[in-house]
TORKOL-4160 file (C-alpha; in steps of 0.2 Angstrom, whole numbers, padded with zeros to 4 digits, m for minus):
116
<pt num="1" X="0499" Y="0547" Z="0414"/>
<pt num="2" X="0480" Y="0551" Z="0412"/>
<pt num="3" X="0469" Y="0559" Z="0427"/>
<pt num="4" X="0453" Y="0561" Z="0432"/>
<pt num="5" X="0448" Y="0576" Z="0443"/>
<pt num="6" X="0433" Y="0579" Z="0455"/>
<pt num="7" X="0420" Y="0565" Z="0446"/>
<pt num="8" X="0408" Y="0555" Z="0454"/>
<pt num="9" X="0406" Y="0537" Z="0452"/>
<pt num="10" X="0393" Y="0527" Z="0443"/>
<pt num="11" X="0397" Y="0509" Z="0451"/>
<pt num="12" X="0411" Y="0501" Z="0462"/>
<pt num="13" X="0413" Y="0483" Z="0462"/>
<pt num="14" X="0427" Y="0469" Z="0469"/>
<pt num="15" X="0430" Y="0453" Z="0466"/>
<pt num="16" X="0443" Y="0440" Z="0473"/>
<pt num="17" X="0460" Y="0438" Z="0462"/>
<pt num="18" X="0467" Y="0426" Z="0474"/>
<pt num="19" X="0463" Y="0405" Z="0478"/>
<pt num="20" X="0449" Y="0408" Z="0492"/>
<pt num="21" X="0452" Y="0401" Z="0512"/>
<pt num="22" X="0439" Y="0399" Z="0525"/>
<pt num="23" X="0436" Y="0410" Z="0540"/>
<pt num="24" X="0443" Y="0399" Z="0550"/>
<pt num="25" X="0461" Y="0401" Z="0544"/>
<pt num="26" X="0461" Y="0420" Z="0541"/>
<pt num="27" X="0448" Y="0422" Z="0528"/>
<pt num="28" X="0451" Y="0433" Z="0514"/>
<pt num="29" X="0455" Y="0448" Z="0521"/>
<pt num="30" X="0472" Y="0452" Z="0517"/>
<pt num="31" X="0468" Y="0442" Z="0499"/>
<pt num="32" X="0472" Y="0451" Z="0480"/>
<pt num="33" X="0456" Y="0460" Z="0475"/>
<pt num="34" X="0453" Y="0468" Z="0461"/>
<pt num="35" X="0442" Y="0483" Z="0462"/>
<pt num="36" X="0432" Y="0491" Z="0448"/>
<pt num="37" X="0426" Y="0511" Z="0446"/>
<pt num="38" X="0412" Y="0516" Z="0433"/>
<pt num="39" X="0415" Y="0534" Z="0430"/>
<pt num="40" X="0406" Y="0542" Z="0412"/>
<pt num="41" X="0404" Y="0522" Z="0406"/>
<pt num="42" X="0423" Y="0520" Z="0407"/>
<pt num="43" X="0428" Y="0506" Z="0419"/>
<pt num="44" X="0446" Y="0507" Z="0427"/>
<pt num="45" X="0451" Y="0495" Z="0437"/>
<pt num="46" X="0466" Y="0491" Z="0451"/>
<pt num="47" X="0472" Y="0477" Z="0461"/>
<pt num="48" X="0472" Y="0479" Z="0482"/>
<pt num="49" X="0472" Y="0469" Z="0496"/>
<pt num="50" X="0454" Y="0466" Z="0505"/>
<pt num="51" X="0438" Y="0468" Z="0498"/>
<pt num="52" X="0433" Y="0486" Z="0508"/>
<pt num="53" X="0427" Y="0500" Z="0495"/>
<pt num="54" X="0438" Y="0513" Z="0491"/>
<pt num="55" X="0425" Y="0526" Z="0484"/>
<pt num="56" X="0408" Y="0527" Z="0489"/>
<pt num="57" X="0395" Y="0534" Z="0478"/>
<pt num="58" X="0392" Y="0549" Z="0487"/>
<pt num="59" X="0412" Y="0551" Z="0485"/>
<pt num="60" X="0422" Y="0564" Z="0476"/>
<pt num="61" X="0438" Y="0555" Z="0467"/>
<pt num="62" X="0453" Y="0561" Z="0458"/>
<pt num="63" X="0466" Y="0549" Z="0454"/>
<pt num="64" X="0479" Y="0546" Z="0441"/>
<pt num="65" X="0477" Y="0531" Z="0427"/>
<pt num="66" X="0490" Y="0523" Z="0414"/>
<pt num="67" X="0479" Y="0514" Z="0397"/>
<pt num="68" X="0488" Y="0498" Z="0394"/>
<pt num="69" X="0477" Y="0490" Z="0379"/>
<pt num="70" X="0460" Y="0491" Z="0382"/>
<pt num="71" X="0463" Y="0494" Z="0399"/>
<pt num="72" X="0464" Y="0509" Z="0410"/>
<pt num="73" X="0472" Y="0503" Z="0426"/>
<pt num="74" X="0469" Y="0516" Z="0441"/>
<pt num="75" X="0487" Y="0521" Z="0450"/>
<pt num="76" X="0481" Y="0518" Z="0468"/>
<pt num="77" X="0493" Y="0527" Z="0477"/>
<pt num="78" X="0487" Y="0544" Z="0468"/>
<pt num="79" X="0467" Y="0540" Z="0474"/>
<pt num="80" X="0461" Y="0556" Z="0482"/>
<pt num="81" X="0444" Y="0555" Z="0489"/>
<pt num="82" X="0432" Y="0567" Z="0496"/>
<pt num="83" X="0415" Y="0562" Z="0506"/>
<pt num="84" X="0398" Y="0571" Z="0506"/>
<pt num="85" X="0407" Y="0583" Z="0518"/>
<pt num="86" X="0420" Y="0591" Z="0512"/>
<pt num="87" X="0436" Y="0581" Z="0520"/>
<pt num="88" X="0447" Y="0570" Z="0511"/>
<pt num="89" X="0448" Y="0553" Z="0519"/>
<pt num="90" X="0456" Y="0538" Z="0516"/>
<pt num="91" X="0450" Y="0521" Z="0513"/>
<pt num="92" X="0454" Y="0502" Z="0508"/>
<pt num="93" X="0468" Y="0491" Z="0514"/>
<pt num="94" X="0484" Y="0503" Z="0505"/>
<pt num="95" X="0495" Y="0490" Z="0510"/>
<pt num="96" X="0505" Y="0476" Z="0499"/>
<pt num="97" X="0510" Y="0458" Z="0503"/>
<pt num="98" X="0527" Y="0451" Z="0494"/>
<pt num="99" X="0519" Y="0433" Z="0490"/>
<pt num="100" X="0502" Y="0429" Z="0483"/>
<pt num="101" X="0493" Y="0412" Z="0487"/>
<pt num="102" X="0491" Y="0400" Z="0478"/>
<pt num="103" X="0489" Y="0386" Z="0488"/>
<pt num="104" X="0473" Y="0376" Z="0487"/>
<pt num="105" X="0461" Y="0376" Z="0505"/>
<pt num="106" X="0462" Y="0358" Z="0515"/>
<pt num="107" X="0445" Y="0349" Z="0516"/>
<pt num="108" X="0438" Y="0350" Z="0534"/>
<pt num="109" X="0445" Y="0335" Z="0544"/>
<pt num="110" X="0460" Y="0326" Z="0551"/>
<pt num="111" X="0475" Y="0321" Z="0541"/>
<pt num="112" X="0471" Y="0302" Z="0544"/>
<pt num="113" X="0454" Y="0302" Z="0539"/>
<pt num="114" X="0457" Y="0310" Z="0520"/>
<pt num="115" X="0472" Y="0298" Z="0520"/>
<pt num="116" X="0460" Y="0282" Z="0524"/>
């Protein structure tokens, strides 16, 4: 296992790793994201639910990272992050869900108009 200690990020991005929903049945909240760190022109990566940042740029991060491949996937239960102040604060959705979706979104519209 690999770590990083006390760097600053270069750029934080997220994208969505599950089939999309509208707003009005729940959005995409509790949705598979994966989120992507930049630090020294490494990327690592790892999956969470919601698309709230993690690490801001102003951030302190430490975490700890396994290389599979060409890829260096972050452990996020090991993220450590300090702001502009001094305190260590969490952030992001930590939790998990058991079953991912994958069930296409329904067009807008009663049952017997698409059937029609």
């Amino acid at each position: 296992m690999n770590k990083i200690l006390n760097k600053k990020i270069q750029n934080y991005s997220v994208f969505l790793k599950e089939k999309s929903r509208p707003p009005s049945k729940g959005g995409n909240t509790k949705a598979l994201h994966a989120h992507y760190v930049t630090i020294d022109d490494c990327t690592y990566s790892f999956l969470a639910l919601g698309s709230q940042q993690w690490i801001y740029k102003s951030d302190i991060v430490s975490f700890e990272f396994e290389e599979s491949g060409k890829y260096k996937n972050i452990v996020k239960e090991t993220i450590i992050t300090i702001d502009k102040n001094g305190k260590e604060i969490v952030r992001g959705n930590r939790g998990f869900k058991h079953q991912l979706r994958t069930a296409d979104a329904r067009l807008p519209g009663s049952r017997r108009e698409i059937n029609s």
